[in-house]
VMD Tcl script that draws the C-alpha trace (Angstrom):
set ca {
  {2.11 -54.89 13.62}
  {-0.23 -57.68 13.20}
  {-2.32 -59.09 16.27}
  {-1.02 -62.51 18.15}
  {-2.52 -65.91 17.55}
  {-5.70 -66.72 19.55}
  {-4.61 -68.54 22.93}
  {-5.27 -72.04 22.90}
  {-5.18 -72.44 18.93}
  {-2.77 -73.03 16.15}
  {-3.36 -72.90 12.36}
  {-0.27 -76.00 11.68}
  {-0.68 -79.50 10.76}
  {-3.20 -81.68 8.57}
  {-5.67 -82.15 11.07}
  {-7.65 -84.78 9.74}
  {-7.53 -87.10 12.21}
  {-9.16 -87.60 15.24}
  {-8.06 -87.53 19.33}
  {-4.31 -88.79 19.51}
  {-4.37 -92.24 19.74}
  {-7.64 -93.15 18.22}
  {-7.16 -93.35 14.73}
  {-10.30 -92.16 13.74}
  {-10.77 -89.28 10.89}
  {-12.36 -85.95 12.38}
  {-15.15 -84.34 10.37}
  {-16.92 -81.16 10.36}
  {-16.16 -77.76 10.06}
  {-13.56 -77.37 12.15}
  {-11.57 -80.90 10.77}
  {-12.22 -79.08 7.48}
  {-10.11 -75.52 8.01}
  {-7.88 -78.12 9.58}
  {-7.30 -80.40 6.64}
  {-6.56 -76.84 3.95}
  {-3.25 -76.43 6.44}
  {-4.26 -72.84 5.43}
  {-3.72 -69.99 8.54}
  {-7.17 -68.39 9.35}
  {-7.93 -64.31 10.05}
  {-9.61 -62.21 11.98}
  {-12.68 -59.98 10.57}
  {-13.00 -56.61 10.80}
  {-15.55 -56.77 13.13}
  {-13.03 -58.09 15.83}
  {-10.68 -55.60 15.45}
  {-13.04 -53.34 16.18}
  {-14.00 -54.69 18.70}
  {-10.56 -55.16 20.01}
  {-9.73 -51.77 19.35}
  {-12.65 -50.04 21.22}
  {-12.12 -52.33 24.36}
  {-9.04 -50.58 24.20}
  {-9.76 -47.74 24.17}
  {-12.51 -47.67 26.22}
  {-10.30 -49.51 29.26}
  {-7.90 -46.53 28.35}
  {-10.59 -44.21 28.55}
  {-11.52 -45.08 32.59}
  {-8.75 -46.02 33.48}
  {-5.52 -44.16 31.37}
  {-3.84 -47.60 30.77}
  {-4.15 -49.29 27.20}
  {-4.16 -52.85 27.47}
  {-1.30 -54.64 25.09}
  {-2.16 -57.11 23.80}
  {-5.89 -56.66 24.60}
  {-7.93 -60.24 24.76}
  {-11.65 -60.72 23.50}
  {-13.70 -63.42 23.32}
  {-15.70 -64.32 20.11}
  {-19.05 -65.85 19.77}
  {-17.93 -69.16 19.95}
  {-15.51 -68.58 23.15}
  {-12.78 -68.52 21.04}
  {-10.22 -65.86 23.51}
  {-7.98 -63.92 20.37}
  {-5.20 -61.42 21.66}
  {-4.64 -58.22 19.39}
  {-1.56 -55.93 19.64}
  {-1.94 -52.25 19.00}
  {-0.34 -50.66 16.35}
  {-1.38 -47.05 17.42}
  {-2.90 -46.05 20.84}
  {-3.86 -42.02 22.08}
  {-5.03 -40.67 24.70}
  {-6.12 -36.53 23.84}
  {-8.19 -34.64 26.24}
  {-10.80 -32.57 23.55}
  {-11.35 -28.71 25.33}
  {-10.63 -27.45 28.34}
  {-10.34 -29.64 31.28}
  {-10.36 -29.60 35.23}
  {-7.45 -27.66 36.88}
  {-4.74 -29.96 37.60}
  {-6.01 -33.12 35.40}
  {-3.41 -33.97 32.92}
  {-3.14 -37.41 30.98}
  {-0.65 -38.80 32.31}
  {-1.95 -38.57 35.88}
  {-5.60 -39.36 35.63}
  {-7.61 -39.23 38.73}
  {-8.53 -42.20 40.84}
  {-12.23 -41.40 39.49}
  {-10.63 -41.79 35.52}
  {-10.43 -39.09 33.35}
  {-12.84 -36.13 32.65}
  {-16.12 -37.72 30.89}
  {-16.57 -35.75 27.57}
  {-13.69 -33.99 27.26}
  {-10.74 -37.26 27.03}
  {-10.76 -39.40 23.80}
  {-8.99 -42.38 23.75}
  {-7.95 -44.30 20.26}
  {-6.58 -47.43 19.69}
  {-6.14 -49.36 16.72}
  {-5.33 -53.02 15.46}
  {-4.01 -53.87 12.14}
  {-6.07 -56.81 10.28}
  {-4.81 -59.78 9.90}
  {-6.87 -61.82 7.14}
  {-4.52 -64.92 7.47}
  {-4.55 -67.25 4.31}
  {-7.47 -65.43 2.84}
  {-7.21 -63.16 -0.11}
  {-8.94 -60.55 1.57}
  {-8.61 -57.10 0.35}
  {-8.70 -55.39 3.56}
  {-6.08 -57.77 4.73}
  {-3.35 -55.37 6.74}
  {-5.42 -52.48 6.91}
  {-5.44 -50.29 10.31}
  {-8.84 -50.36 12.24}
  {-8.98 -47.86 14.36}
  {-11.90 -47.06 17.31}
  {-12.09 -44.02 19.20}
  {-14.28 -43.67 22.63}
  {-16.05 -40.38 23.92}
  {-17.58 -40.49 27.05}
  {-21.72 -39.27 26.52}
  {-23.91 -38.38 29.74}
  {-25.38 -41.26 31.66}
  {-28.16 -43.55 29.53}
  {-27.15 -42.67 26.19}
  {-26.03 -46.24 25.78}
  {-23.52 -47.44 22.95}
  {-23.59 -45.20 19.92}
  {-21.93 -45.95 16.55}
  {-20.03 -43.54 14.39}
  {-18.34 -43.97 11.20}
  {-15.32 -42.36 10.81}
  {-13.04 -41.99 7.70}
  {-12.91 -44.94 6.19}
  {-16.10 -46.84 7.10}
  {-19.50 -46.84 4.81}
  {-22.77 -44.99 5.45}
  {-25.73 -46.70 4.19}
  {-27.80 -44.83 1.71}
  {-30.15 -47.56 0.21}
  {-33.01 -50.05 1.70}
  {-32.60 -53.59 1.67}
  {-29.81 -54.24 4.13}
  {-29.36 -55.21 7.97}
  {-28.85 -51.61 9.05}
  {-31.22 -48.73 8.48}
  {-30.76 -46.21 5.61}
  {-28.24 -43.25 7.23}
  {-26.56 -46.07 9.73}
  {-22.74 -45.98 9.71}
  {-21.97 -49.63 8.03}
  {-21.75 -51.45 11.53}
  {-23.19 -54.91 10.88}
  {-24.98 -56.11 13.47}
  {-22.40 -59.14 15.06}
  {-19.48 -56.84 15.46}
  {-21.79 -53.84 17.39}
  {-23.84 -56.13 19.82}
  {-19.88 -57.99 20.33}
  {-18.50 -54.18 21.27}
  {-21.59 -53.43 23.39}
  {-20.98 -56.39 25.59}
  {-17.18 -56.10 25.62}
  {-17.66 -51.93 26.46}
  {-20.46 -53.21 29.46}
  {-17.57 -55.48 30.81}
  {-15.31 -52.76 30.87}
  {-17.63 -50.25 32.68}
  {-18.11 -52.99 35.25}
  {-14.65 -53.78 35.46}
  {-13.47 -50.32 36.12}
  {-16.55 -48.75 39.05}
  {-19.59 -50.08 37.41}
  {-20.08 -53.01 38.84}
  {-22.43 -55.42 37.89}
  {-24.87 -54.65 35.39}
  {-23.33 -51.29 34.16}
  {-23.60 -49.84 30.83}
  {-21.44 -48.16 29.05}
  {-22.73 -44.26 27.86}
  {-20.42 -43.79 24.49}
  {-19.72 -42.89 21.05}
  {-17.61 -45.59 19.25}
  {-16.26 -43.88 16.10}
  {-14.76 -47.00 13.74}
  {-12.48 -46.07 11.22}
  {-10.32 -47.84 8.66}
  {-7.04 -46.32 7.45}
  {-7.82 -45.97 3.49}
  {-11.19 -47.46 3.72}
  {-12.81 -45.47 1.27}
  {-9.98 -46.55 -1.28}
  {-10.34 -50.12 -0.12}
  {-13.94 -50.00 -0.78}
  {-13.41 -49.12 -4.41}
  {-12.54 -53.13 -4.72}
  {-15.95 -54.54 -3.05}
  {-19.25 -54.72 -3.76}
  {-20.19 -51.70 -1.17}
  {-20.77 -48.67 -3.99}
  {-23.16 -50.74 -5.95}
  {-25.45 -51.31 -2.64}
  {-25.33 -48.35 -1.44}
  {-22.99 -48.49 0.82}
  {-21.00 -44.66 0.21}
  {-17.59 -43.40 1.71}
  {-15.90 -46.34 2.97}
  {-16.02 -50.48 4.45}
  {-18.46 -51.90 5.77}
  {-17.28 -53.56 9.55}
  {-18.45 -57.29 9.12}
  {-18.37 -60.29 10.84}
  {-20.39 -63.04 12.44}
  {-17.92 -65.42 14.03}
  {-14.80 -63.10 14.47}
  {-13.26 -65.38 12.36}
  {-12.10 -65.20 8.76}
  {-12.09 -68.40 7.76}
  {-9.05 -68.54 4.18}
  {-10.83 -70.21 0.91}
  {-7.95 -71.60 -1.23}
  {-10.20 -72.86 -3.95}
  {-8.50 -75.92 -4.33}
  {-7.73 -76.66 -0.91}
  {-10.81 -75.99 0.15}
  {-13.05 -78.31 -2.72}
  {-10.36 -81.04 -1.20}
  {-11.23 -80.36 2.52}
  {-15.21 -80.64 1.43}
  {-14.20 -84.00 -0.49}
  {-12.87 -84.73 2.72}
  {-15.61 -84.22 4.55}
  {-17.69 -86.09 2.76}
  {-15.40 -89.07 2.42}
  {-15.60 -89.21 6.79}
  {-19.30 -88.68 6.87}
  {-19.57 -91.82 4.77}
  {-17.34 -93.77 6.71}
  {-18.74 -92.72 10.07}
  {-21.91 -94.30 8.51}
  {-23.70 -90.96 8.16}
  {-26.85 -91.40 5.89}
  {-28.01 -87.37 6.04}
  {-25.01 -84.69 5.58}
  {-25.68 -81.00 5.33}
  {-23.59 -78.49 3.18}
  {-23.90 -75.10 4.77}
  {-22.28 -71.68 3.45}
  {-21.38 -70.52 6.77}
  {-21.50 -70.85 10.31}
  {-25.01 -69.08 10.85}
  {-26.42 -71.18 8.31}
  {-24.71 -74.59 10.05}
  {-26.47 -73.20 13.04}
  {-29.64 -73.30 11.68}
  {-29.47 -76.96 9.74}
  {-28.13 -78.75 13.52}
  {-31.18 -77.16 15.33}
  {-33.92 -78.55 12.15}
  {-32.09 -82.00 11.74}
  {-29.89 -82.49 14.92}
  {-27.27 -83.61 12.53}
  {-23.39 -84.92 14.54}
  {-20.87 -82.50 14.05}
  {-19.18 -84.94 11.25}
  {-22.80 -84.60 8.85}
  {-21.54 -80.97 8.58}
  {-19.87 -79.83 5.21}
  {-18.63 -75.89 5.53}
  {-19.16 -75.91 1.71}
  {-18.62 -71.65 1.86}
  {-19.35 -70.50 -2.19}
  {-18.51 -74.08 -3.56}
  {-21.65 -75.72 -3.61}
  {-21.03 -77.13 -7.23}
  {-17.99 -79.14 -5.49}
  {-20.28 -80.61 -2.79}
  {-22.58 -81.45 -5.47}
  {-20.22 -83.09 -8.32}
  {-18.31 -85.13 -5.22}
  {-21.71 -86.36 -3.54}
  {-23.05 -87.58 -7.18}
  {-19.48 -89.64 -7.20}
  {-20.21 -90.84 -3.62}
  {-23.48 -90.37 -2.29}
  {-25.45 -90.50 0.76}
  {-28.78 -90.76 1.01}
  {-29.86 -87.25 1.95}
  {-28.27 -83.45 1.37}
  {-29.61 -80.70 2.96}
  {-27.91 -77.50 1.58}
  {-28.66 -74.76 4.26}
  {-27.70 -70.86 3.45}
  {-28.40 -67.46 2.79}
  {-30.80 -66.22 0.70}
  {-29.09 -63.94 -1.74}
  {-26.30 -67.24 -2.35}
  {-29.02 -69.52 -2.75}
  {-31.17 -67.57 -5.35}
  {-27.56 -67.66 -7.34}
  {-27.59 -71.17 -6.77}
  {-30.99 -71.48 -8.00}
  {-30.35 -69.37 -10.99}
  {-27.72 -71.86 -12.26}
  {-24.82 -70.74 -10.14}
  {-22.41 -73.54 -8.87}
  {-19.73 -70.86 -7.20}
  {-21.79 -68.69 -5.31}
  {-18.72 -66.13 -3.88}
  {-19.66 -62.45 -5.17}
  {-16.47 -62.14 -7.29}
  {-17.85 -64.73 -9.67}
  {-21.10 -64.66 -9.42}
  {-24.20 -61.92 -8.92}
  {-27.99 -61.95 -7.12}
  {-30.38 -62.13 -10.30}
  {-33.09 -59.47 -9.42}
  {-34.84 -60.43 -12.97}
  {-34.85 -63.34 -12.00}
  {-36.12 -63.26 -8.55}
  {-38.92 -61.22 -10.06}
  {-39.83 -63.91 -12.33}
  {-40.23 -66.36 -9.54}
  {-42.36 -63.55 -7.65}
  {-44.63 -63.62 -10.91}
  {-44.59 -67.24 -10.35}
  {-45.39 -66.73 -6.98}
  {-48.51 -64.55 -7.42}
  {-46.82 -61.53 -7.49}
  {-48.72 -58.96 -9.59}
  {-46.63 -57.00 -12.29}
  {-46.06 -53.72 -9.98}
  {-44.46 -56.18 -7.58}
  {-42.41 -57.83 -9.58}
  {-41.18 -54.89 -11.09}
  {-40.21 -53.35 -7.64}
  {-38.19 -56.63 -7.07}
  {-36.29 -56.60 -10.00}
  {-35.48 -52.71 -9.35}
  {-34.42 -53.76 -5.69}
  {-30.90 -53.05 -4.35}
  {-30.22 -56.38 -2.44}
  {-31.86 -60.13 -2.55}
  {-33.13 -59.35 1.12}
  {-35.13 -55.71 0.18}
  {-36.48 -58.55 -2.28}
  {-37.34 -60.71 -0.34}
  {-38.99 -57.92 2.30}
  {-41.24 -56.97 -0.48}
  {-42.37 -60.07 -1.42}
  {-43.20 -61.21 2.08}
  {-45.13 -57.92 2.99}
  {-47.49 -58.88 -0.60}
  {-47.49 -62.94 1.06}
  {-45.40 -64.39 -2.01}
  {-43.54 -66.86 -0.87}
  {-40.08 -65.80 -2.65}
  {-37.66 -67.71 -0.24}
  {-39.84 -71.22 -0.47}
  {-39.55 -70.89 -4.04}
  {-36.25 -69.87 -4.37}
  {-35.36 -73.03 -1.98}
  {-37.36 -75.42 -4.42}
  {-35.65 -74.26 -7.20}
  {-31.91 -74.47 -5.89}
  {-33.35 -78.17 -4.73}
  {-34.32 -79.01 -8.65}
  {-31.07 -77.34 -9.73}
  {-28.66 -79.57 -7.06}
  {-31.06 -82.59 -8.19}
  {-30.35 -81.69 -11.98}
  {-26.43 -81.47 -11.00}
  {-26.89 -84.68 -9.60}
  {-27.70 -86.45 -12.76}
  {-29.61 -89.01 -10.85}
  {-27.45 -89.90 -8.19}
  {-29.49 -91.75 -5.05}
  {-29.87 -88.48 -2.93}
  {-32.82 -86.63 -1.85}
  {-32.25 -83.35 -1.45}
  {-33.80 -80.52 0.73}
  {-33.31 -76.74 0.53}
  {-33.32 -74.20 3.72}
  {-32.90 -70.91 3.18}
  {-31.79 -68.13 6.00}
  {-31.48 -64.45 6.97}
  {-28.89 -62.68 8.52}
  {-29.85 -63.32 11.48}
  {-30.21 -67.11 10.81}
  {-34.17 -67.47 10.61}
  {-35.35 -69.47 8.20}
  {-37.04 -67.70 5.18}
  {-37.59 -70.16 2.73}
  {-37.75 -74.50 2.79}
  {-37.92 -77.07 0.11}
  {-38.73 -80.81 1.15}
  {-36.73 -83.52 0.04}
  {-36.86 -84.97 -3.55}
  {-34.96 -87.54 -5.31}
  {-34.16 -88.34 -8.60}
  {-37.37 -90.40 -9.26}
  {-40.04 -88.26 -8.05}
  {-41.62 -85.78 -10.48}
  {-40.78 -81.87 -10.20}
  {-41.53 -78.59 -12.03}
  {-40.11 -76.77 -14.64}
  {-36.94 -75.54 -12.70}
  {-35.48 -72.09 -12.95}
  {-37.60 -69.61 -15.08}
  {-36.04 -69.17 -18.96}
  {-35.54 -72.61 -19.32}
  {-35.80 -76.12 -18.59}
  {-33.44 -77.93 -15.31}
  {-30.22 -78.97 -16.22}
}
mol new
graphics top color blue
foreach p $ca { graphics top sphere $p radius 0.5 }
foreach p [lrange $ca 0 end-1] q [lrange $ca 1 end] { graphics top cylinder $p $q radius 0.2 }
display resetview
């Protein structure tokens, strides 16, 4: 069974134009996902987080909720069904307490487990854990142990440095666990706590072939050992059609233009639009969602151009972009640690350094090291994705500037704006700009 639509949203119709009646296009990212007419998903990350509200409601109160509502980091209010729901009591229990007649107080803390699960729906997107069973299951700990994570079968452990979670971590990411902490805290108030209350648990996530799954992502090669990682910054799984999406960003561009917009931004995700409105204050209809296809955004604004591009994202995409790379998804394209040690060398970074980056297991444990040693790795990767966009742009009358983020959406790593006439450096290392 595969969770409802969110309330108040629908994934049908062009949606290029503006406010009935006015005429007007629409632009930004939302107009975009509009305009591909293609069905968006849900990440794993929300049906986790679906699934241990669940559970947990079941847990305190020996009712599942079906369909069980949560509300995303951008308000968005998504309903889930549940394909599988339990409710086990672990050991012995209290004399007379049986599951199906809890007490008024809930069931024995400790000794009930509650599971629920949602199925994942991934919507348009080719996403390979598209229809697989997310399970969470809720134990009861003693008072102040807080929220604690637990990967079950199915779900990664991390083994190596370099990413968001600390070596030995189950493969939580960071969104989805602070969105089940807050969720679990409103059901603790909801059901005695009152205001304030915390939830004392052990969320064990688990994904129905997981490990198997993982075989098909990039998770074994980081580290990332016995299962999926549970991802997710927006809830949202926003469906890349290549072609409809390079039309959606053509799109874009065409109603920035003809809304008179003279600065645009193309940004490879919602963090990383985030962080470009609070340095430029840019209108929602400056903003390109250009995801992996920055080589589209590039070859389209060289056809029509506007007078400034600021190309906002990650670090690890951006160092592809500034290694030559014009689709930056993983499938097609890889983080260069040779060649993020050769702009550490360029950097000041002695040999021992750059030899530690090249051996590093992600673009961020590179980037770590190079900022502990003061080499400024993410300014230079920024200027060099700027001289690669401006070498893309054979001259076109755009000035382009480069921010680069983390995870968490600070900026690591800036490149002012330059045009085709001003003077730069030699571009990426091995070779002269395009």
């Amino acid at each position: 069974m595969a969770e409802a639509q969110p309330q108040g949203t629908g994934h049908t119709g062009t949606g290029h134009t503006g406010p009935q009646g006015t005429g007007k296009a629409a632009g930004g990212r939302s107009a975009q996902l509009a305009h591909t007419g293609l069905r968006h998903g849900w990440t794993t990350g929300a049906c986790a987080t679906a699934a241990s509200t669940a559970a947990y409601t079941a847990l305190l109160s020996g009712e599942f909720p079906d369909p069980v509502t949560i509300t995303l980091p951008k308000r968005q209010t998504p309903s889930f069904a549940l394909a599988v729901e339990e409710l086990v009591v672990e050991g012995p229990t209290a004399e007379g307490l049986s599951v199906e007649e809890p007490t008024a107080e809930g069931l024995t803390p400790g000794r009930t487990v509650a599971m629920a699960g949602v199925v994942k729906d991934a919507g348009d997107d080719p996403d390979v854990t598209h229809g697989a069973l997310v399970r969470a299951t809720v134990r009861a700990l003693p008072a102040g142990s807080g929220v604690v994570f637990k990967a079950g079968p199915g779900v990664g452990t991390v083994t190596r440095p370099g990413l968001p979670l600390d070596v030995g971590e189950p493969a939580v990411n960071p969104v989805p666990r602070q969105m089940m902490r807050e969720h679990l805290a409103e059901v603790a108030a909801r059901y005695g706590g009152g205001p304030g209350a915390a939830a004392d648990v052990e969320v064990e996530i688990s994904v129905d072939h997981g490990e198997e799954i993982a075989r098909s992502t990039w998770n074994p090669r980081l580290g990332i050992l016995g299962g999926l990682s549970i991802l997710g910054t927006t809830g949202i799984v926003v469906p890349y059609s290549c072609s409809a999406w390079i039309d959606s960003i053509r799109r874009g561009v065409d109603v920035a233009r003809a809304a008179g917009r003279r600065h645009v931004a193309g940004c490879t995700g919602s963090t990383s639009e985030k962080a470009a409105v609070a340095l430029h204050h840019l209108p929602e209809d400056a903003l390109l969602d250009m995801g992996d296809f920055a080589g589209a955004v590039l070859k389209y604004v060289r056809r029509h151009p506007v007078e400034r591009l600021t190309i906002c994202g990650g670090f690890a995409k951006l160092s592809k972009l500034a290694a030559g790379h014009l689709d930056l998804h993983s499938a097609r394209s890889q983080v260069d640690k040779g060649f993020l040690a050769e702009l550490a060398r360029r950097g000041g970074a002695d040999e021992s350094l750059a030899q530690a980056v090249a051996e590093a297991n992600t673009g961020l444990a590179a980037l770590q090291l190079c900022a502990a040693a003061d080499v400024p790795l993410g300014d230079l990767v920024a200027a060099t994705a700027r001289d690669e966009s401006l070498a893309v742009l054979r001259g076109a009358p755009v000035a382009v500037d480069v921010i680069c983020i983390d995870r968490a959406g600070m900026v690591v790593g800036r490149a002012e704006p330059r045009g085709p006439g001003d003077a730069r450096p030699g571009g990426r290392p091995g070779g002269p700009v395009r």
